[in-house]
FINUKOL-433404 format. One record per atom (N, C-alpha, C, O): residue in three letters; x, y, z; atom name; residue number from 1. Coordinates in steps of 0.001 Angstrom, whole numbers, plus 500000, padded with zeros to 6 digits. Atoms other than C-alpha are relative to their C-alpha. Layout:
N
ALA/X/Y/Z/CA/NUM
...
This chain:
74
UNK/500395/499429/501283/N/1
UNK/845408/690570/750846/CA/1
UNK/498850/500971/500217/C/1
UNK/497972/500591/500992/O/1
UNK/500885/498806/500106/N/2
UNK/843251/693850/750430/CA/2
UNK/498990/499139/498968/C/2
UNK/499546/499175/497871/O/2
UNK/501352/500119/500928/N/3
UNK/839937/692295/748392/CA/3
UNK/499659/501355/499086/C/3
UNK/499326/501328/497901/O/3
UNK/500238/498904/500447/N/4
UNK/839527/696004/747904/CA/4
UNK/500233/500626/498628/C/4
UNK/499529/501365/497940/O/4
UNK/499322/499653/501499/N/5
UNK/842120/696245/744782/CA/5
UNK/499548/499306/499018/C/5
UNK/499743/499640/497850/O/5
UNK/500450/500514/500997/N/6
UNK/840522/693927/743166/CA/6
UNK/498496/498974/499441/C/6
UNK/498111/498211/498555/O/6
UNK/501837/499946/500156/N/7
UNK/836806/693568/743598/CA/7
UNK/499447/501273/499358/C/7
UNK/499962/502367/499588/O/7
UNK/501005/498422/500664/N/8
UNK/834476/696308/741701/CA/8
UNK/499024/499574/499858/C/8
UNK/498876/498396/499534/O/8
UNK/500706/499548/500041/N/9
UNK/831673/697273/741743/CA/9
UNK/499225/500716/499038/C/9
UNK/499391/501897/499343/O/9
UNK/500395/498911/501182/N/10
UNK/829753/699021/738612/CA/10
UNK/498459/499891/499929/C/10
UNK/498040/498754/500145/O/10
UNK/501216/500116/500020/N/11
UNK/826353/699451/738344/CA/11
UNK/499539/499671/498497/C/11
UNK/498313/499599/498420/O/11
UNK/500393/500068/500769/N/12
UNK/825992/698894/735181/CA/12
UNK/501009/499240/499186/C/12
UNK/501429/499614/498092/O/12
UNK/499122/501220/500062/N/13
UNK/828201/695909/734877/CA/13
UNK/499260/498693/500810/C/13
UNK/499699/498147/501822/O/13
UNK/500071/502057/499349/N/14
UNK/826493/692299/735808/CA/14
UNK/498887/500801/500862/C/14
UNK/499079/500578/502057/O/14
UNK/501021/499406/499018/N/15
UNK/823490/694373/737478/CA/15
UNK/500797/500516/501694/C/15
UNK/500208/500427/502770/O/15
UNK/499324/499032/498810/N/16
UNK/825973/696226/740230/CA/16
UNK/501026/498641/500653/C/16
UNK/501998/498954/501340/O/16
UNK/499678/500876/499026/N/17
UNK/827037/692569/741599/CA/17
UNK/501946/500537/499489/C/17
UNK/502471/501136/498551/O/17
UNK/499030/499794/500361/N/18
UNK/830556/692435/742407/CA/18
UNK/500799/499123/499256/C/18
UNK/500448/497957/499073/O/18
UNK/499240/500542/501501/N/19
UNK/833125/691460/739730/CA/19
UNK/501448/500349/500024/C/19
UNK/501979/501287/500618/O/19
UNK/498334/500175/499091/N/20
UNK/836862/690597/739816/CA/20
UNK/500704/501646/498735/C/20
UNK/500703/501394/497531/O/20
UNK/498840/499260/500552/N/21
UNK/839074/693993/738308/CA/21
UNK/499112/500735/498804/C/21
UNK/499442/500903/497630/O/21
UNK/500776/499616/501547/N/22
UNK/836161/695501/736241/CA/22
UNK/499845/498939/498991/C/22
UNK/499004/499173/498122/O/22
UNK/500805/501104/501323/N/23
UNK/835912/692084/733835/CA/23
UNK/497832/499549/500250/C/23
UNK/497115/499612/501249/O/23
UNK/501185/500625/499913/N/24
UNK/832413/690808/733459/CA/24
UNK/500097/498754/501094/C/24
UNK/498954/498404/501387/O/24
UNK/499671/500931/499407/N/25
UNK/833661/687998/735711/CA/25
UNK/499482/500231/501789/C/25
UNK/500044/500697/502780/O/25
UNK/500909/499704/498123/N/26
UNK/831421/688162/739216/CA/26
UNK/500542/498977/500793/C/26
UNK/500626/497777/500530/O/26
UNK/499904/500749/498541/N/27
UNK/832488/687126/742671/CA/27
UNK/499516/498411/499969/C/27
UNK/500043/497327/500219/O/27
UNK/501717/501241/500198/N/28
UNK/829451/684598/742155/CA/28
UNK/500459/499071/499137/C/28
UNK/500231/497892/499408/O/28
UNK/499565/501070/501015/N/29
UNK/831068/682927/739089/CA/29
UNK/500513/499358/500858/C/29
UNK/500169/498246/501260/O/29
UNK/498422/500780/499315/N/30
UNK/834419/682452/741141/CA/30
UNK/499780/499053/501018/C/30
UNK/500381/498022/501319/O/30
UNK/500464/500564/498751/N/31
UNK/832781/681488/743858/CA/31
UNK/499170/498397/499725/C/31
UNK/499494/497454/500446/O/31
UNK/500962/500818/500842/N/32
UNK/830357/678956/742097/CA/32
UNK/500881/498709/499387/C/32
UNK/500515/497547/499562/O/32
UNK/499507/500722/500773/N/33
UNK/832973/677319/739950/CA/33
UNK/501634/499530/501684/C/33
UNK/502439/498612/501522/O/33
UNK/499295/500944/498947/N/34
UNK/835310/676427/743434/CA/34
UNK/498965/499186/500489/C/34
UNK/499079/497961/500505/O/34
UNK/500814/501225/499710/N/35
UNK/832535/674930/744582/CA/35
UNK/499177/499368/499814/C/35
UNK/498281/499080/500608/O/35
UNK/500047/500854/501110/N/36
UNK/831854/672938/741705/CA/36
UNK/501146/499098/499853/C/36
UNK/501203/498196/499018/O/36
UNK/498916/500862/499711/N/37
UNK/835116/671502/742816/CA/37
UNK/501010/500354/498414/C/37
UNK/501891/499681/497880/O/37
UNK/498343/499435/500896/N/38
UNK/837311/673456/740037/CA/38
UNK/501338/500572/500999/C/38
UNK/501186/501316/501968/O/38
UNK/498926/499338/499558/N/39
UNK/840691/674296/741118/CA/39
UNK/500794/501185/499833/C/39
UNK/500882/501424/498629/O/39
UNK/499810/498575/500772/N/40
UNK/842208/677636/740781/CA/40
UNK/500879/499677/498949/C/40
UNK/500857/500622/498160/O/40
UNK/499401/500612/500990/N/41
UNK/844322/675966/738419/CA/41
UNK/499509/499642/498544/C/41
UNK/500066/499517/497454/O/41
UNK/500833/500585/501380/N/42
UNK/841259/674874/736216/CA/42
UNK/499337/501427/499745/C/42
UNK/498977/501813/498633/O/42
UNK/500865/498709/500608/N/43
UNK/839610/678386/736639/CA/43
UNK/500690/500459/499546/C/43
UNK/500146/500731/498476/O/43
UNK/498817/499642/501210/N/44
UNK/842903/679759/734917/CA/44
UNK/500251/499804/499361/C/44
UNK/500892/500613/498691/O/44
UNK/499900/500503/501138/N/45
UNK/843022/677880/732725/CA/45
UNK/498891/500447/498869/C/45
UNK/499421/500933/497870/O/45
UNK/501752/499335/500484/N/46
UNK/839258/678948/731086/CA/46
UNK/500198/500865/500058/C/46
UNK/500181/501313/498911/O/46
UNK/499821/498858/500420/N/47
UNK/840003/682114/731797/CA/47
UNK/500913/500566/500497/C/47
UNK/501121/501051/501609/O/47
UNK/498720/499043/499484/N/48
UNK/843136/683486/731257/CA/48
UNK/500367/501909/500175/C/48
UNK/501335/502670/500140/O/48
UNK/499292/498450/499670/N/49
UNK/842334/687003/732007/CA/49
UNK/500170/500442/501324/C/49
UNK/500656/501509/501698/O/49
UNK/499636/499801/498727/N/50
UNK/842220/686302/735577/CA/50
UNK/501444/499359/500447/C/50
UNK/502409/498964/499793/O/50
UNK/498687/499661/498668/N/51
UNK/844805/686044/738214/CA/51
UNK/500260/498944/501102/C/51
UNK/499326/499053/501897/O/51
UNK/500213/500952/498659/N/52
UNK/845609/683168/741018/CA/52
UNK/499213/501200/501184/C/52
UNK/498130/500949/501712/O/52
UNK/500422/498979/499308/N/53
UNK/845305/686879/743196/CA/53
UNK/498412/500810/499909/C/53
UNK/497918/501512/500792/O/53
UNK/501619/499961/500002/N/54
UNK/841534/687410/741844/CA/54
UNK/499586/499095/500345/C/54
UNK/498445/499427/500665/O/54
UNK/500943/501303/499558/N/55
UNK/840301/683970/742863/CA/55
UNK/500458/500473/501556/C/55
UNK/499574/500898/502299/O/55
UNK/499732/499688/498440/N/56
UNK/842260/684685/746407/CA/56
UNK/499110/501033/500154/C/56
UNK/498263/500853/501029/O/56
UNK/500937/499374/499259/N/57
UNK/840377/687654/746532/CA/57
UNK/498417/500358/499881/C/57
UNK/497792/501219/500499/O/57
UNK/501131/501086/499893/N/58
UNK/837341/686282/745833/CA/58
UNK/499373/499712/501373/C/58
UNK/498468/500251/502011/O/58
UNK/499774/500428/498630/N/59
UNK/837891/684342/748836/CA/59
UNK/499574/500418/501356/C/59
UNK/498775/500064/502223/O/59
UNK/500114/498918/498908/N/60
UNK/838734/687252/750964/CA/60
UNK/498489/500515/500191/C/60
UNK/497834/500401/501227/O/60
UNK/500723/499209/499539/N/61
UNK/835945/689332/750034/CA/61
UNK/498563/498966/500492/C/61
UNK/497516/499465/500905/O/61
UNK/501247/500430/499653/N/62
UNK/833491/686379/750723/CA/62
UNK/499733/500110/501610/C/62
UNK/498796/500595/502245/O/62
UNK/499617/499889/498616/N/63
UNK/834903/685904/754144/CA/63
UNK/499709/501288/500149/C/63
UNK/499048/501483/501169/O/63
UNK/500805/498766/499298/N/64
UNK/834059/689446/754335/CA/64
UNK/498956/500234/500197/C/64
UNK/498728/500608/501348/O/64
UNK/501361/500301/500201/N/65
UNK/830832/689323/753664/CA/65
UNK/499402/499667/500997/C/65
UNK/498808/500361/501823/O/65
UNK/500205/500660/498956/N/66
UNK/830242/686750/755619/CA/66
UNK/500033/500297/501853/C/66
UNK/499291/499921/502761/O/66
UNK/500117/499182/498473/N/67
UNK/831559/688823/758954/CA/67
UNK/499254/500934/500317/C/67
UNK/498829/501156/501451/O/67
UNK/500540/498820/500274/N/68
UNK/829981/691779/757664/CA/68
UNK/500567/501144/500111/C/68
UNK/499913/502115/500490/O/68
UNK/499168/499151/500453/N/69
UNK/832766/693869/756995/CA/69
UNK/500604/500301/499019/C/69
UNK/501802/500541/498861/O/69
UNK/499625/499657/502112/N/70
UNK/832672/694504/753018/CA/70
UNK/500099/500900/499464/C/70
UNK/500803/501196/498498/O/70
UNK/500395/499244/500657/N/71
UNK/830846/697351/753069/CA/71
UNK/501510/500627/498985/C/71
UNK/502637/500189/499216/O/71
UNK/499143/499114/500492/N/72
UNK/832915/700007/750380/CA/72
UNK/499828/501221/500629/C/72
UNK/498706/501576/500991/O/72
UNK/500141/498951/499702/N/73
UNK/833882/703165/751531/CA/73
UNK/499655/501033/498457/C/73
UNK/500418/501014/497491/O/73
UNK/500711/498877/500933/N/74
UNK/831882/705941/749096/CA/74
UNK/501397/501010/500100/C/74
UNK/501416/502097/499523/O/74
């Protein structure tokens, strides 16, 4: 999965952090509420404007992060 299609970026959205598809909905939530021991099953449920494929890339882009290969290309 590309993280790329569906992570953003806005600066003037959630103070720049990133956020799944342009919603108000940050990385940080998604991230936060798996490990709070929700299932992507329960975070869909709460909010159905996401995607099983936004929590996956979630995921991805943390694991990116984490290697240090996230940056965006400008």
């Amino acid at each position: 999965m590309q993280w790329q299609t569906r992570i953003t970026f806005e600066a003037d959205k959630r103070s720049g952090a990133p956020c799944v598809r342009g919603l108000r909905i940050t990385v940080g939530d998604v991230l936060g509420w798996l490990a709070a021991g929700d299932s992507i099953a329960d975070i869909l449920a709460d909010n159905p404007e996401l995607e099983r494929d936004d929590v996956v890339a979630c995921l991805h882009y943390a694991a990116a992060r984490e290697r240090g290969t996230w940056r965006v290309a400008a």
